[in-house]
C-alpha positions as CSV (number, residue, x, y, z in Angstrom):
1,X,30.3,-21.1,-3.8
2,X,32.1,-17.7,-4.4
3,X,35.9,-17.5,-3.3
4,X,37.1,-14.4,-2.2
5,X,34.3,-12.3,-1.6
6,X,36.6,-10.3,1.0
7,X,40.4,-9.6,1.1
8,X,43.2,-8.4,3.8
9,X,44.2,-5.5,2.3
10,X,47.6,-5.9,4.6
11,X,48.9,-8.9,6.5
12,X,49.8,-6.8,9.6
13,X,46.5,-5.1,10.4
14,X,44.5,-7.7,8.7
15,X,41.7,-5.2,7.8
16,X,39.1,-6.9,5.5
17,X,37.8,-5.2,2.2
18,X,35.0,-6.0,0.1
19,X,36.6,-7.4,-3.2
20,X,34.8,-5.0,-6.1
21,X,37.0,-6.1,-8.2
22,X,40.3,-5.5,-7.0
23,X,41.5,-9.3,-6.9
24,X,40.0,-12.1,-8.9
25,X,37.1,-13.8,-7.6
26,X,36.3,-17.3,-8.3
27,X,33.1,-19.5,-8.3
28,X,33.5,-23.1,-7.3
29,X,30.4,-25.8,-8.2
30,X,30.6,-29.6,-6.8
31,X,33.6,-28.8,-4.9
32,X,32.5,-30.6,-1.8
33,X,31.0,-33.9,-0.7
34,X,27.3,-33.5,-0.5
35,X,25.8,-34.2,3.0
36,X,22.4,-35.1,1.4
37,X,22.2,-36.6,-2.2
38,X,20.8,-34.3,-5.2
39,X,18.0,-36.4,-5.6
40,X,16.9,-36.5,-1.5
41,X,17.4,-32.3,-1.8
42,X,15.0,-32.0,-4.7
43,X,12.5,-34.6,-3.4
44,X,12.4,-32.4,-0.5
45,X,12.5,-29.0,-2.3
46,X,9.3,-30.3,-4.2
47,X,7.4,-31.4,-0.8
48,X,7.9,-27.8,0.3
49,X,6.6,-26.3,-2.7
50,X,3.4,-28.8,-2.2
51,X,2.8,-27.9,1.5
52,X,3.4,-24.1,0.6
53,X,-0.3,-23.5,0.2
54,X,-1.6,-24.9,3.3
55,X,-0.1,-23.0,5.1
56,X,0.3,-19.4,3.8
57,X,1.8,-17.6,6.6
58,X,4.6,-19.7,7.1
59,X,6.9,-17.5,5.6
60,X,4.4,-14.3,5.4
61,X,6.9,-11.1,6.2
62,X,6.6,-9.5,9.7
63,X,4.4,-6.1,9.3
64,X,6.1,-3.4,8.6
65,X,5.3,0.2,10.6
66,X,6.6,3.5,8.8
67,X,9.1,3.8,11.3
68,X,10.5,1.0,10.7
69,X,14.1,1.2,10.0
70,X,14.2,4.5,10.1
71,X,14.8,5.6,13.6
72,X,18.2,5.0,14.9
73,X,19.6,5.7,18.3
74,X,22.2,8.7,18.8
75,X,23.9,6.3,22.0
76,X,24.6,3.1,20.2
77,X,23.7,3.6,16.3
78,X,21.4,0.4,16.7
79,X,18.0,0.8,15.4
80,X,14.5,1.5,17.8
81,X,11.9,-1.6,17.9
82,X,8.2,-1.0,18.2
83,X,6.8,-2.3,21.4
84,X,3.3,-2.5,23.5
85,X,4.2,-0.4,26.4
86,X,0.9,-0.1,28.8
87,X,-1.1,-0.1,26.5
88,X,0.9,2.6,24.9
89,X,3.0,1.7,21.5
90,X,6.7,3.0,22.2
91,X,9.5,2.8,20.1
92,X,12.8,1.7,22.3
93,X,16.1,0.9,21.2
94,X,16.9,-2.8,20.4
95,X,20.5,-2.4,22.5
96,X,18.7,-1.3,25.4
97,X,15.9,-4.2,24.9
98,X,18.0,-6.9,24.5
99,X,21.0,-5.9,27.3
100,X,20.1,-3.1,29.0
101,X,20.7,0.6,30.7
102,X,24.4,-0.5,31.7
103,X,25.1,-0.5,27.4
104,X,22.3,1.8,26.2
105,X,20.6,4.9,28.1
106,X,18.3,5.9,25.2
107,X,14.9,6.5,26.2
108,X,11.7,5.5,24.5
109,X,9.8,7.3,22.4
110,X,5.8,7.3,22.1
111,X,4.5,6.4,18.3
112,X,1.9,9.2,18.6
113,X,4.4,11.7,19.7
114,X,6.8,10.6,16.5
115,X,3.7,10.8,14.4
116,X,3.1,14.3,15.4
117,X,6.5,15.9,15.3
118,X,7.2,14.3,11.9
119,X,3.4,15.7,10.7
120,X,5.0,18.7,11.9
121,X,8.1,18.7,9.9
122,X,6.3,17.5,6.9
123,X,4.1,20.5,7.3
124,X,1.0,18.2,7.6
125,X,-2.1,18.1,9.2
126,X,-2.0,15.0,10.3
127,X,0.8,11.8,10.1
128,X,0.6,10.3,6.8
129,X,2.9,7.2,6.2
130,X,3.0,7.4,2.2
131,X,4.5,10.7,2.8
132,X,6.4,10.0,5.6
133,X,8.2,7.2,4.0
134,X,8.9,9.0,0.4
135,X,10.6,12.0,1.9
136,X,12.6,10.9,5.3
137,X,15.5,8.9,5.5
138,X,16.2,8.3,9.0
139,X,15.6,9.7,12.3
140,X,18.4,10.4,14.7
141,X,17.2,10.0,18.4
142,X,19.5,12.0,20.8
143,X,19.4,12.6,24.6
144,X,17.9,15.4,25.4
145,X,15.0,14.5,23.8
146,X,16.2,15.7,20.3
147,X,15.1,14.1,17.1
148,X,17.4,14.6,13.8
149,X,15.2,13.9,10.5
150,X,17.5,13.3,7.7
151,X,15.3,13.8,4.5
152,X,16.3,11.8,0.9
153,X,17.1,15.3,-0.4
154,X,20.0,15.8,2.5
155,X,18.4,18.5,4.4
156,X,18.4,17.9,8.3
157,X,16.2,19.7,11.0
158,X,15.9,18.9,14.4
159,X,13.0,19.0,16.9
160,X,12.8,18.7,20.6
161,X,10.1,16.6,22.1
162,X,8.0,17.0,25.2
163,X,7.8,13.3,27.1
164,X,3.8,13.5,27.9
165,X,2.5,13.6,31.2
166,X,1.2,11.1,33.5
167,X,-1.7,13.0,34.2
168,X,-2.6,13.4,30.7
169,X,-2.9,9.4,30.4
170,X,-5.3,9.1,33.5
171,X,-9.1,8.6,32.0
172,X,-12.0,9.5,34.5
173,X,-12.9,6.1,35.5
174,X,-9.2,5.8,36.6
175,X,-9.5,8.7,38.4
176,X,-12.5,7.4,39.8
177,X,-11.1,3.9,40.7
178,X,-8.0,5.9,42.2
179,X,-10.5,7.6,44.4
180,X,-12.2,4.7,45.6
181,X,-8.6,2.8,46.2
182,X,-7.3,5.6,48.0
183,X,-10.9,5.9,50.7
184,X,-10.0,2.2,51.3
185,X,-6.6,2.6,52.3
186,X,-7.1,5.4,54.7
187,X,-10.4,5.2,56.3
């Protein structure tokens, strides 16, 4: 166990500091009374290692998308999760996931719409995640739909989305199916 990682730097304010060095730091082995004996850890430790390839996935690491990470939200600072919206995939701020409008008004954001604008200010063709990942840094998400990409190098430009149209997501057969739905409610 490591002593001291942090320090007050003054008794009144009692703001906490990293300790890089500023105050000794001390390392402490056997100190306390073990809840489980050495022997009853390691017989354990060795039963996990034997069941380990049974069952592969058990600590397999969630899948990670490029935008992972990297977009955060200009309201709360918290980072956007990818979610199944419809149908659709969005990425939405975790703040306003987990507690709501009341703490986080950010809006959501479709994946194809990121992919495009960043395509754009890659000067691609078409989204490539290699790319993507080996020059931007983060994404700011604003209101007003504005999206700050912060590149490795420290440049910054800034692009305004569009939010796509309901009427470009209707397909003919849900037109049709509207149709229908419509007839049988009003004849």
């Amino acid at each position: 166990m490591l002593l001291q990682k942090n320090f007050s730097e003054n008794h009144l304010t009692k703001v906490m500091r990293k300790n890089n060095g500023e105050l000794p730091q001390y390392f402490v082995k056997d100190n306390h009374e073990a809840i489980v004996s050495r022997e009853v850890f390691e017989a354990v430790q060795k039963s996990i290692q034997e069941r380990a390839p049974k069952n592969p996935d058990a600590h397999a690491k969630r899948k990670s998308y490029p935008f992972t990470g990297k977009l955060i939200c200009g309201n709360c600072t918290k980072h956007y999760r990818r979610r199944l919206n419809s149908g659709k995939i969005a990425w939405q701020c975790s703040t306003f996931m987990a507690r709501g409008t009341d703490v986080c008004s950010a809006k959501q954001i479709r994946e194809s719409v990121l992919e495009t604008i960043s395509s754009e200010v890659l000067g691609l063709h078409e989204f490539d995640g290699a790319v993507f990942a080996e020059h931007i840094d983060s994404i700011r998400v604003c209101n007003g739909n504005r999206l700050v990409f912060n590149f490795y190098d420290g440049r910054q430009e800034e692009r305004v989305w569009i939010d796509p149209s309901r009427r470009d997501s209707w397909t003919e057969e849900m037109k049709a199916q509207a149709a229908i739905s419509a007839k049988r409610r009003y004849n």
